[in-house]
C-alpha positions in Angstrom: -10.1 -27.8 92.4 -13.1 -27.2 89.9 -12.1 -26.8 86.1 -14.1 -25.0 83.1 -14.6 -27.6 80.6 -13.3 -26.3 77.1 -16.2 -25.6 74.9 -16.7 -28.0 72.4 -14.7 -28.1 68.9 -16.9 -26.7 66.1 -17.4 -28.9 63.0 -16.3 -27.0 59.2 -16.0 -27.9 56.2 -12.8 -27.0 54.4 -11.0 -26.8 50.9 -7.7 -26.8 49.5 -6.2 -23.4 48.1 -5.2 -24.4 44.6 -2.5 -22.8 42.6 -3.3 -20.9 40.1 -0.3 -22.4 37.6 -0.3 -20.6 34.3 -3.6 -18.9 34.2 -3.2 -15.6 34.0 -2.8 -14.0 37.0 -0.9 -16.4 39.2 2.6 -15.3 39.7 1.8 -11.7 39.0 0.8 -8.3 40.8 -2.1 -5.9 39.5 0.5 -2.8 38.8 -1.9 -0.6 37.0 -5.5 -1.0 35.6 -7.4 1.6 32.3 -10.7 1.9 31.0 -11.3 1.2 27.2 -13.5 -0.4 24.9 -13.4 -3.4 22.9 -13.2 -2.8 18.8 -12.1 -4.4 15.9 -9.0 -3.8 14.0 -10.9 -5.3 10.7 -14.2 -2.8 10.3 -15.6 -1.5 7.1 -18.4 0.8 5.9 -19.4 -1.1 3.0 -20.5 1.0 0.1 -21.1 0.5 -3.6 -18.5 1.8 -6.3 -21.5 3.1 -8.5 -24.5 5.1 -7.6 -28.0 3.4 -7.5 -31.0 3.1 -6.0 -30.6 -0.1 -3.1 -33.0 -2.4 -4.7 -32.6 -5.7 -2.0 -29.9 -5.2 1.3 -30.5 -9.2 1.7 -28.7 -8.9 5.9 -29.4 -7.5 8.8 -27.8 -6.5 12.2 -26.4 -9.7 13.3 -26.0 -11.7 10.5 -22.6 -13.3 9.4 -21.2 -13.4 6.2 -18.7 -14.6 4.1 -15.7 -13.1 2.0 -17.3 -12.2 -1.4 -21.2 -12.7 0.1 -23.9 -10.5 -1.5 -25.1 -7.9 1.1 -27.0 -6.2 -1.1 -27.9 -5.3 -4.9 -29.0 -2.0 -6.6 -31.3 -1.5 -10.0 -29.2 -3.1 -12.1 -31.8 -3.5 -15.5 -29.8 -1.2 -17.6 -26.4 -2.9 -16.8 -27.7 -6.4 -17.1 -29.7 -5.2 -20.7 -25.6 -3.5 -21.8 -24.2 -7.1 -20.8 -27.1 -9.2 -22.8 -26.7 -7.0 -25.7 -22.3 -7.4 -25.8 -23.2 -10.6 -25.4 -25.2 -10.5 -28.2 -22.7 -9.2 -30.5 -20.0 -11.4 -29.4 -21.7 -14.2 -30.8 -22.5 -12.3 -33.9 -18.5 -11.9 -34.0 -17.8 -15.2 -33.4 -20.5 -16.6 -36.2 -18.7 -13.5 -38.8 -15.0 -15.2 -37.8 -16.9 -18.5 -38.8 -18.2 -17.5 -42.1 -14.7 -15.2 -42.8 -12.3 -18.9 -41.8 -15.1 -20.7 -44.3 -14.6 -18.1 -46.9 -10.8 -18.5 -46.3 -10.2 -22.0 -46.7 -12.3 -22.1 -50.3 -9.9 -19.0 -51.5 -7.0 -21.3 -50.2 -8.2 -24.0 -52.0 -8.9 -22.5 -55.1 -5.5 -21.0 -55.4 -3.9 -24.5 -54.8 -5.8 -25.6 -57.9 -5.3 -22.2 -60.1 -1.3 -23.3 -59.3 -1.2 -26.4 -60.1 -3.1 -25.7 -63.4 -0.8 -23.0 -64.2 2.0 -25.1 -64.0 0.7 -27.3 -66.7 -0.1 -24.5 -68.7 -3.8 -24.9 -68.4 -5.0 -21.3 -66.9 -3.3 -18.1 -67.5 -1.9 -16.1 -65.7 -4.1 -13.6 -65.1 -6.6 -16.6 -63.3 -3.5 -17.5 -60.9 -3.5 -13.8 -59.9 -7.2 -13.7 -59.6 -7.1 -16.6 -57.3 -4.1 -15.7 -55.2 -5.4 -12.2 -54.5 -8.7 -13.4 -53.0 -6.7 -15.8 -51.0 -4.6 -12.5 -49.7 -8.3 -10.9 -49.1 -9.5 -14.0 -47.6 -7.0 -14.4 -44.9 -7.4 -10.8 -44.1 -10.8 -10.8 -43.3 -10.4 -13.9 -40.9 -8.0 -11.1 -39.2 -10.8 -8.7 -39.3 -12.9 -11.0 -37.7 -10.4 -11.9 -35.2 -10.1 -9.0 -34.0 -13.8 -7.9 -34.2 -14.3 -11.1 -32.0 -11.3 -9.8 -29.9 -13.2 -6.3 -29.5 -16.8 -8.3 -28.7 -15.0 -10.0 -25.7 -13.6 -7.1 -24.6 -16.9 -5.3 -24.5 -19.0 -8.5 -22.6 -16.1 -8.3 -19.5 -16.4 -4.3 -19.4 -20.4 -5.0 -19.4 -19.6 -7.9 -17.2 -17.6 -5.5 -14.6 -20.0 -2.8 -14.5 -23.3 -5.6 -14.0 -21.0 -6.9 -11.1 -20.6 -3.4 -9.2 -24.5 -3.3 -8.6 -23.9 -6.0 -6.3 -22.5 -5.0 -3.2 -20.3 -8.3 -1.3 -18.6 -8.5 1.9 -14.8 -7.7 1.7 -13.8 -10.0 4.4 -15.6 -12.8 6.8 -17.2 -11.0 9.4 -20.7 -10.0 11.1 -23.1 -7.1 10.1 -23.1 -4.6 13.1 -25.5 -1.8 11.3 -27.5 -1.2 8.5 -27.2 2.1 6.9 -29.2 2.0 4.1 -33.0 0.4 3.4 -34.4 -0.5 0.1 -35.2 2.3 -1.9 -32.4 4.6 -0.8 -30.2 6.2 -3.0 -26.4 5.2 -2.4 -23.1 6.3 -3.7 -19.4 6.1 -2.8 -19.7 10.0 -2.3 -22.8 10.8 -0.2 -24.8 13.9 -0.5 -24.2 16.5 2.1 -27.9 17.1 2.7 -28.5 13.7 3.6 -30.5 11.9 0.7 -27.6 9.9 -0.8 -25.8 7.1 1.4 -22.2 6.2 1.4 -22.9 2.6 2.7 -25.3 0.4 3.3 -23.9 -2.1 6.5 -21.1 -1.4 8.9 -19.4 -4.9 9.4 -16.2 -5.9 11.6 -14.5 -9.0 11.7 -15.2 -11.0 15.0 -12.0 -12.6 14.9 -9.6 -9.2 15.4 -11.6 -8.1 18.8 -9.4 -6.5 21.1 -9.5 -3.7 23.9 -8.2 -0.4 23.1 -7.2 1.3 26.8 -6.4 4.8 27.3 -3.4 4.5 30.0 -2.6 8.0 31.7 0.6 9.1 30.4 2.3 9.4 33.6 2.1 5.6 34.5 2.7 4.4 30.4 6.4 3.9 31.3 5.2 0.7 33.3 2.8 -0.7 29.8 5.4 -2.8 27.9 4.5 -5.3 24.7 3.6 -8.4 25.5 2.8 -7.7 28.9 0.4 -9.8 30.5 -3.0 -7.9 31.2 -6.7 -9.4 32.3 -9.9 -7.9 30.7 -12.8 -7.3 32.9 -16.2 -6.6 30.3 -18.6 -4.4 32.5 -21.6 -6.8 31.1 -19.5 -9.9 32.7 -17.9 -8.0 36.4 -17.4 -11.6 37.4 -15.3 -13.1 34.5 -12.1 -12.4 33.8 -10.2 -12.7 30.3 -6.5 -13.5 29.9 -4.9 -11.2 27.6 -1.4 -9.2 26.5 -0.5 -5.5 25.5 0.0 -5.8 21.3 0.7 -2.3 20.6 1.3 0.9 22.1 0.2 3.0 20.0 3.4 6.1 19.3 1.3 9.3 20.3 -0.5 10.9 23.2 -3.7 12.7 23.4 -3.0 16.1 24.4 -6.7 17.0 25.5 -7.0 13.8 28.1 -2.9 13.1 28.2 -3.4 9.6 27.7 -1.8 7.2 25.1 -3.9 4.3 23.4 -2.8 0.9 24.5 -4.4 -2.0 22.6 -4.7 -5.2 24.5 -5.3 -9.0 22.3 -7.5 -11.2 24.3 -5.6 -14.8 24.7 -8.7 -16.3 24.1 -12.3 -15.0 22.1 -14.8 -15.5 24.2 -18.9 -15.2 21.9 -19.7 -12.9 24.7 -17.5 -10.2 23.5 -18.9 -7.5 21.6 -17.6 -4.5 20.2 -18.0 -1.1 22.1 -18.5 -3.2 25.5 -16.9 -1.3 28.0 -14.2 -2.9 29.4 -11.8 -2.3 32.6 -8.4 -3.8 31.6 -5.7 -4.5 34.5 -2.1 -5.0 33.3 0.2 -7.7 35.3 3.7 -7.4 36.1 6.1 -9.9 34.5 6.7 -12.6 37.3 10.2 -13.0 38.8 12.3 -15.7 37.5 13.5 -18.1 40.5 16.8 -16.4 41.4 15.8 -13.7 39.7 17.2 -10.0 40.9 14.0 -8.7 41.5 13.4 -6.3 44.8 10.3 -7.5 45.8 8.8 -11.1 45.6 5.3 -11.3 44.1 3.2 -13.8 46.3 1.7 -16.3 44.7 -2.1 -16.8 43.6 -4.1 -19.0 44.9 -8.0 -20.1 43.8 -10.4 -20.6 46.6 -14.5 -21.3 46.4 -16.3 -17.6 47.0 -17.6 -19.1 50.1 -15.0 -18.7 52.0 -14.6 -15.4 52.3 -15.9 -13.8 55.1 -15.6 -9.8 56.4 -14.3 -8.8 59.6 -14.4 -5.2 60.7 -14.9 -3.9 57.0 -12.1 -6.4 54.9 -12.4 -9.4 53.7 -10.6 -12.0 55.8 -10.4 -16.2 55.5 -9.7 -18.4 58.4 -7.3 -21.3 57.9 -6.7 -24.6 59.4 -3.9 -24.3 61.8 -3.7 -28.2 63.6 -7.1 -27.8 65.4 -7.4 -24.5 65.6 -9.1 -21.6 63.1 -6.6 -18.9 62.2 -8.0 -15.7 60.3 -6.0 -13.9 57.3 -6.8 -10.6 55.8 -6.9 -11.3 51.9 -7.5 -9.0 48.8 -9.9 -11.4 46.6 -11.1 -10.7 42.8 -13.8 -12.7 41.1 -13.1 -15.9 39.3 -16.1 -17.1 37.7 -19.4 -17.9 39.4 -18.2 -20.0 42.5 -14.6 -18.9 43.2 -12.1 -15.9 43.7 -8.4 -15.4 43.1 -6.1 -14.4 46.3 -2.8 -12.9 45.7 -1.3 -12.7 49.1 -2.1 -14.5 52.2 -2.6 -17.6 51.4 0.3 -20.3 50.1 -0.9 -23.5 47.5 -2.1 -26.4 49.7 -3.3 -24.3 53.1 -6.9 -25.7 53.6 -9.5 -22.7 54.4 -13.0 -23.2 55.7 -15.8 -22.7 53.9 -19.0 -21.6 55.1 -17.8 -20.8 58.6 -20.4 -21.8 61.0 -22.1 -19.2 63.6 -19.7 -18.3 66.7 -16.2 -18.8 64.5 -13.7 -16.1 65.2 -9.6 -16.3 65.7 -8.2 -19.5 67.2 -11.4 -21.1 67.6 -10.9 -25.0 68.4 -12.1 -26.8 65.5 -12.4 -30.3 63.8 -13.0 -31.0 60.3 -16.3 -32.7 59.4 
């Protein structure tokens, strides 16, 4: 009797499904995902604490800075004349203090002598009075001086204070997100209402405090938690994912969009992150301790290369090596980087998929790994 010969075995390539371990995401099920934006808890308007004309704004967008930097400096010729001129008379102080201590210590010497004479009868007494009383006046205009020189000092750090406020620094390190003020303007801690007076002249954040702030609707907040593990999806990067965790919830709702503000700390800055990137943020439910009480198990993730993901009938599906045969899974995947994805459920760590599944594959297909 005559038999069909099976068709031949097609030749794939394959690749390990690899656990996912402690990156975010393995061990955990997406439970509820909010738009937000990414901001920074350290931001400042930086203005100046006296009025003046901006004479040099020496940043721009972009630029990083330093605690204490110089952003910028206003017309400062009077205050820097006021501190040249306290200056001035400190030193005129200090040289009077010289001359009145000079003056002193001849009075004190000349009484020594006026004393000691008068003890062997050889000045009267009306000299040994002469010469202690400009002793007495001596002494007190070294404390005259004193505190003339005292008052001098006092006048070159009040100079020195008001010469500083014309330059504007950076309060904290940090990068320059906006200029608000060119050269020329007029700025002042109170701006003008009609416009011509500016109340700073950069906007700056600190880098380093970026984090996502998520408006979660306030039926589903109940499931939000501190410390929860979340992943941050920037709509510049749709592919990359960022590990993160819930750091506040903030203790008030919106009435007009009955939300409340969740804000999220990435795990890790990444230089691609900016503030006011829109951002879709996906928060992860805690994983279930082996022997845990737990209802439901969540399956583990697994990372695959993007190439094997295929579509079947409008989902995406995988097919598995089963002994010589390919078997095809449904699978939810999400973007991992440039070349792979993450599956949740479906898959277990170790099964080898195939990758780049050649023409003619479908379910149970004989096949043999090149």
């Amino acid at each position: 009797m005559y038999r069909a010969a099976h068709p031949p075995a097609l030749s794939v390539q394959v690749a390990r499904a690899e656990s996912m371990g402690g990156t975010p995401g393995a061990n955990a099920a997406e439970i509820l995902t909010a738009n937000g934006y990414v901001v920074a808890r350290q931001r400042a308007s930086v203005s100046t604490e006296v009025a003046g004309r901006l004479n040099r704004l020496l940043v721009e967008e972009g630029s990083r800075v330093k605690q204490g930097q110089v952003l910028g400096i206003l017309q400062n010729a009077d205050q820097r004349s006021a501190l040249e001129g306290a200056r001035a008379a400190l030193a005129s102080a200090e040289a009077g203090l010289a001359e009145a201590a000079a003056s002193a210590k001849e009075a004190a010497l000349a009484r020594g002598r006026a004393e000691r004479l008068h003890a062997k009868g050889l000045v009267s007494q009306a000299e040994l009075d002469r010469a202690t009383a400009a002793d007495d006046m001596a002494r007190a205009r070294v404390k005259s001086a004193d505190a003339a020189v005292k008052n001098a000092h006092a006048r070159v750090q009040s100079a020195q204070v008001e010469y500083e406020k014309t330059f504007v620094r950076a309060p904290f390190d940090g990068a320059v997100l906006r200029k608000e003020a060119d050269v020329g303007e007029i700025v002042s801690p109170v701006p003008s209402s009609g416009g011509l007076t500016r109340g700073a002249i950069v906007t700056m954040a600190n880098l380093a405090t970026l984090e996502v702030e998520a408006d979660v609707n306030e039926g589903y907040v109940s499931r939000v938690h501190e410390g929860m593990r979340a992943e941050i999806v920037l709509d510049a990067y749709p592919d990359d994912r960022f590990p993160a965790h819930v750091r506040q919830i903030v203790p008030t709702a919106d009435r007009q969009k009955a939300t409340v503000l969740v804000k999220v700390a990435f795990d890790r800055l990444d230089p691609r992150v900016l503030p006011e990137m829109g951002v879709r943020t996906t928060f992860l439910a805690d994983p279930v301790s082996p022997g845990g009480t737990g209802t439901a198990t969540i399956p583990a993730a697994v990372s695959i290369p993007k190439g094997a993901i295929r579509e079947s009938q409008g989902r995406a599906v995988v097919y598995v090596l089963e002994g010589d045969r390919a078997v095809m899974r449904g699978v939810s995947p999400r973007p991992l980087g440039q070349d792979r994805v993450i599956v949740s459920g479906g898959l277990a760590p170790g099964e080898m998929v195939i990758v780049e599944a050649p023409a003619g594959l479908s379910d149970k297909t004989r096949v043999k790994v090149k």
